[in-house]
C-alpha positions in Angstrom: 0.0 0.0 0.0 1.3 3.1 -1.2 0.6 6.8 0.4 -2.7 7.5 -2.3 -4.2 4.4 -1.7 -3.8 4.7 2.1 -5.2 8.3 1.9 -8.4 6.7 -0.5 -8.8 4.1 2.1 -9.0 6.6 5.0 -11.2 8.9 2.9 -13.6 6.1 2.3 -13.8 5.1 6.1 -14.1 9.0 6.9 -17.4 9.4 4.8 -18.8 6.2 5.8 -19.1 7.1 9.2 -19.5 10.8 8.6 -22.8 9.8 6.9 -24.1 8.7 9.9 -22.1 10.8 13.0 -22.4 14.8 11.7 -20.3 17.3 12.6 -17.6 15.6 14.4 -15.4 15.7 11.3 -12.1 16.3 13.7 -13.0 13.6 15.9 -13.6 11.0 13.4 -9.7 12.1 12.3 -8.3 11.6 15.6 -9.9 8.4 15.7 -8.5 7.2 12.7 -5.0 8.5 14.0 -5.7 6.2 16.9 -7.0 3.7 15.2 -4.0 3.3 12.7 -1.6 4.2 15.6 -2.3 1.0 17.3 -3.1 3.4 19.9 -6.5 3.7 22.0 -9.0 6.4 22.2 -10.4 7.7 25.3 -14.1 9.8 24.0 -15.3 11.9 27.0 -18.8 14.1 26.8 -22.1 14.6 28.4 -25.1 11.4 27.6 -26.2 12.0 24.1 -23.7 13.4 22.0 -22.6 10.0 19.7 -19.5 8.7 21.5 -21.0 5.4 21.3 -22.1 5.7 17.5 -19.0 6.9 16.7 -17.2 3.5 17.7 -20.2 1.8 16.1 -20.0 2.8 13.2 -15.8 2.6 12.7 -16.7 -1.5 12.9 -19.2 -1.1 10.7 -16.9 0.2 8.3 -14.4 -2.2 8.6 -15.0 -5.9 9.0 -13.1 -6.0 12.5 -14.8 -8.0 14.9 -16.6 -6.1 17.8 -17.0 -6.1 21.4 -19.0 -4.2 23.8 -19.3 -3.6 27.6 -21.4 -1.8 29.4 -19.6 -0.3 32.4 -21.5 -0.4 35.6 -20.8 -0.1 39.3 -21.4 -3.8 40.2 -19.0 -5.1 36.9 -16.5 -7.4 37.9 -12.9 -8.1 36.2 -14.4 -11.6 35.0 -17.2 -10.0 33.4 -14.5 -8.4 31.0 -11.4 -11.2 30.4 -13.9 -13.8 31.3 -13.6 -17.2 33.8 -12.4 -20.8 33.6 -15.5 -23.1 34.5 -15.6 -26.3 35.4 -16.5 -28.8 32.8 -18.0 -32.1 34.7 -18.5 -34.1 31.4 -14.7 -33.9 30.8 -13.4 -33.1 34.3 -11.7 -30.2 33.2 -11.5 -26.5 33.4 -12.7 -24.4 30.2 -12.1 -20.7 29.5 -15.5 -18.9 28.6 -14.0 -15.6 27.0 -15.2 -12.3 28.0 -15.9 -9.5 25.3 -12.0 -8.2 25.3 -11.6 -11.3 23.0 -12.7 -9.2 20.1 -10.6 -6.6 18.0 -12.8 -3.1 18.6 -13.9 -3.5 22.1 -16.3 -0.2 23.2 -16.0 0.3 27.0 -19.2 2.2 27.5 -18.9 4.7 30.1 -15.5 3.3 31.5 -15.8 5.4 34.5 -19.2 4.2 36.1 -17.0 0.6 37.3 -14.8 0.9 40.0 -11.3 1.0 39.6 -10.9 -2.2 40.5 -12.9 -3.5 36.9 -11.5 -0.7 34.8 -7.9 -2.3 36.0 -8.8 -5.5 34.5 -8.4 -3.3 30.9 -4.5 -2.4 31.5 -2.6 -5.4 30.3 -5.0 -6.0 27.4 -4.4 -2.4 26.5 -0.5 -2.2 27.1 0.3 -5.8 25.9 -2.5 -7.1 23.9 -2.6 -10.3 26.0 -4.9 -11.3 28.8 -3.9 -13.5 31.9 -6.3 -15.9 33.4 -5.3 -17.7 36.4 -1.8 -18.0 35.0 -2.7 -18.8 31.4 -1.6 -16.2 29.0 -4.0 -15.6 25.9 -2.8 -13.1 22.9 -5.9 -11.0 21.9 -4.3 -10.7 18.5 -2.4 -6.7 17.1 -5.3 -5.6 15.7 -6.7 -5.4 19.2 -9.0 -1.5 20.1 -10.0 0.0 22.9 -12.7 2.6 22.3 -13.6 4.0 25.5 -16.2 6.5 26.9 -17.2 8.2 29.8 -18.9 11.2 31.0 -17.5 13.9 32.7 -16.4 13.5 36.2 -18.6 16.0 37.7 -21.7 13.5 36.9 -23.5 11.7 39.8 -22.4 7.8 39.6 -19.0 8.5 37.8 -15.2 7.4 39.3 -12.1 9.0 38.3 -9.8 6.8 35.9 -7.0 5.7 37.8 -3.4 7.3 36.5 -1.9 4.0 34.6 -5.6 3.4 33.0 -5.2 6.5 31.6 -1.5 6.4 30.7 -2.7 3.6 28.3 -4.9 5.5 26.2 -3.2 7.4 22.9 -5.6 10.4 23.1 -8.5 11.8 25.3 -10.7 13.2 23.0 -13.4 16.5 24.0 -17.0 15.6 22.4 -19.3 18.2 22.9 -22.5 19.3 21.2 -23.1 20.1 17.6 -23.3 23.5 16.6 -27.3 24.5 15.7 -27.0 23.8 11.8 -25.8 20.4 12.4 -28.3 19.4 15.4 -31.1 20.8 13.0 -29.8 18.4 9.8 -29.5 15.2 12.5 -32.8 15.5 13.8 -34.6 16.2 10.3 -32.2 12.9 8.9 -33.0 10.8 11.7 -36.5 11.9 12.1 -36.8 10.1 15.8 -35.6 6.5 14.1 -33.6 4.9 16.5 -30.0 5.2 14.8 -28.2 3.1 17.6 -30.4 0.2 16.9 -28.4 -3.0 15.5 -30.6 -3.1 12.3 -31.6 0.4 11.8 -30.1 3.5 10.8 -26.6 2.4 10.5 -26.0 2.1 6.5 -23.0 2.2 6.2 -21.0 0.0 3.7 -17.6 -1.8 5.0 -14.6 -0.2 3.2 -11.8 -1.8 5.3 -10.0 -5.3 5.7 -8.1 -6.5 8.3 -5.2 -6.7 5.5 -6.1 -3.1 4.9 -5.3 -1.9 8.7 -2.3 -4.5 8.6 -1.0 -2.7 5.3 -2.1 0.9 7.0 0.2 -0.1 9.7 2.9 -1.1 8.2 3.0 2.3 6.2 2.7 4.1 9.0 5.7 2.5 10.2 7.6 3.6 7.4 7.2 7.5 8.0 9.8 9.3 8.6 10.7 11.2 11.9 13.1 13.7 11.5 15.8 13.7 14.5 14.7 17.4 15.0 10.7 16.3 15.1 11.7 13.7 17.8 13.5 16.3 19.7 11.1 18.4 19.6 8.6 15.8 20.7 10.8 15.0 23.7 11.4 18.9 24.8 7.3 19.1 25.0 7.2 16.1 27.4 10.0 17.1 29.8 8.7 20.3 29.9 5.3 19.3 31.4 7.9 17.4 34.2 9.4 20.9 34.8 6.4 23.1 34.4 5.3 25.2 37.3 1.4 24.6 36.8 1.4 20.9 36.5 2.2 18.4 39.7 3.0 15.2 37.6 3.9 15.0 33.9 3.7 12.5 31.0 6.0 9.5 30.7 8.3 8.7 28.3 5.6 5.9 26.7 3.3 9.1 26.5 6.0 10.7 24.4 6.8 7.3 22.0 2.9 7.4 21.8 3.0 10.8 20.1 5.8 10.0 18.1 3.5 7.2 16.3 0.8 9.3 16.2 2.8 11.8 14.8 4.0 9.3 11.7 0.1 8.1 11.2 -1.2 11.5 10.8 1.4 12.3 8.0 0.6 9.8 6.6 -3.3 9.9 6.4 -2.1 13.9 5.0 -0.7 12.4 1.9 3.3 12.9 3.1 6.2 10.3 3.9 7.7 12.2 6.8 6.6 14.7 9.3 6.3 18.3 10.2 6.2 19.9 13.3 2.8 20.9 12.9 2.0 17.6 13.2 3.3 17.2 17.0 1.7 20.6 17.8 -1.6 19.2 16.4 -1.8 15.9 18.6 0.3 17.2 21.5 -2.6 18.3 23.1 -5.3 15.1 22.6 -2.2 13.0 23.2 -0.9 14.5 26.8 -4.4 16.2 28.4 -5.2 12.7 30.4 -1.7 12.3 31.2 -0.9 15.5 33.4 -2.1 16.0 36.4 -2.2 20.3 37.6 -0.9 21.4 40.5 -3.3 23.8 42.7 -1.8 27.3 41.3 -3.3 26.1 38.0 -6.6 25.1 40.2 -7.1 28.0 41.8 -6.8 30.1 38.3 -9.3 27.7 37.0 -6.9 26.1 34.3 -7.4 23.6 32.2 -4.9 21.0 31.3 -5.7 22.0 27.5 -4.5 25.8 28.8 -1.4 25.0 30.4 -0.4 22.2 27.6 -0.8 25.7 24.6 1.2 27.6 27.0 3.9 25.1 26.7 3.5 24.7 22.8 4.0 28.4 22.5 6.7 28.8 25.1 8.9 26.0 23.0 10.6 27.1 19.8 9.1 24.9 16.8 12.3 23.3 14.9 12.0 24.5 11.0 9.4 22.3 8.9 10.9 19.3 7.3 11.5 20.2 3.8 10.0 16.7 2.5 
């Protein structure tokens, strides 16, 4: 797969599920970022603004298998990598897989479990393998998370812990449609219910598995200019050093932007990168992964707010010439 028919395949994955989720054109990008990052995308919103379409209809385009849970505050760790039951016709101990056996596993509304259930996601998510009393079990490289959850502030929520977030490529803002768009979804939809397994979603399936394995591989291939990597490690000490934030990103946060970095390129047509690349992602890619101090509390900062600051404190390196 060369660059044109990578950008032709994205484009025809793009519209499919822009037919069906309007006005989220950036977020559907960022997804696909993720998506052919090998990374995993954390959406967070308020109830009703198509998180969970949007990771339905990326499997409907593609002809990944698909897994869903429904976080809720009595979800246990089996309920998600699954148990080993007793057979008494053969005396022996069988493994009924949970739904993380799948290759697009949805985590509706992560944060409504307890941390102790949301933990049972961090090897799957880090190492794409599952342990069950001992027993190791690949979940294959194709293996991703599309998570949800609303915003903290709502009743019934948890925080995610530090390391759950940690896994996750990017956090990604959803918020409501401007009034043109909400207007043009409720005259489309006309009250049909669009979530429904056999209604609403048309869209066709564009993407193999070969596909994504071919988008990966050429995603591999970009080039990363010694001065874009630089760059990309200056940004992440300097959350570390940063007067506003208590704890910042890790150096796997930093080698997750770097990949993102090289996917986004790619899905703009080019072999190597520029450092409006890193200055695009930088934010979506470290958000989750800082945590503020209280001067930045008190002054009502976001994490979004002090991560710009940072981004225009730092001298850009010159664009790659290509």
């Amino acid at each position: 797969m060369d660059l044109s028919e990578f950008q032709k395949l994205a484009d025809s994955v793009r519209s499919e599920i822009g037919s069906v989720v309007q006005g989220q054109d950036r977020l559907i990008d960022l997804l696909l970022v993720s998506l052919f990052a090998r990374g995993h995308c954390l959406l967070e919103g308020p109830p009703g603004t198509a998180k969970t379409l949007l990771a339905r209809c990326l499997t409907r385009a593609t002809s990944l298998d698909f897994g869903r849970i429904q976080f809720t505050p009595d979800l246990m760790p089996g309920d998600v990598l699954g148990v080993n039951l007793f057979n008494f016709q053969t005396n022996e101990f069988r493994l009924t897989k949970g739904p993380v056996f799948t290759d697009i596993l949805l985590a509706d509304e992560i944060n409504r479990a307890p941390p102790k259930t949301q933990s049972a996601l961090l090897q799957a998510m880090n190492e794409r393998e599952v342990t069950i009393d001992g027993t190791n079990y690949p979940l294959g490289g194709e293996f991703f998370v599309v998570a949800t959850q609303n915003p903290i502030e709502q009743h019934g929520t948890y925080p995610l812990p530090e390391a759950q977030l940690d896994r996750f490529l990017f956090k990604l803002l959803v918020d409501f449609p401007d009034r043109e768009t909400e207007i043009s979804i409720l005259s489309q939809n006309a009250g049909r219910p669009v979530e429904a397994d056999n209604g609403g979603l048309s869209i066709s399936q564009v993407m193999t598995r070969e596909d994504l394995h071919a988008g990966h591989r050429l995603v591999d291939s970009i080039r990363l200019d010694r001065t874009i990597v630089d760059y990309i490690v200056d940004l992440a000490r300097a959350t570390r050093d940063d007067g506003e934030i208590l704890h910042g990103v890790s150096t796997r946060a930093a080698d997750a932007l770097a990949t993102a970095v090289r996917a986004y390129a790619a899905l703009d047509g080019r072999d190597y990168a520029i450092p409006d690349d890193v200055q695009t992602l930088v934010v979506p890619a470290f958000r989750h992964r800082i945590v503020l101090g209280p001067t930045a509390e008190i002054e009502s900062r976001t994490p979004d707010d002090v991560l710009n600051t940072i981004v225009n404190r730092l001298e850009a390196p010159r664009a790659h010439p290509g």
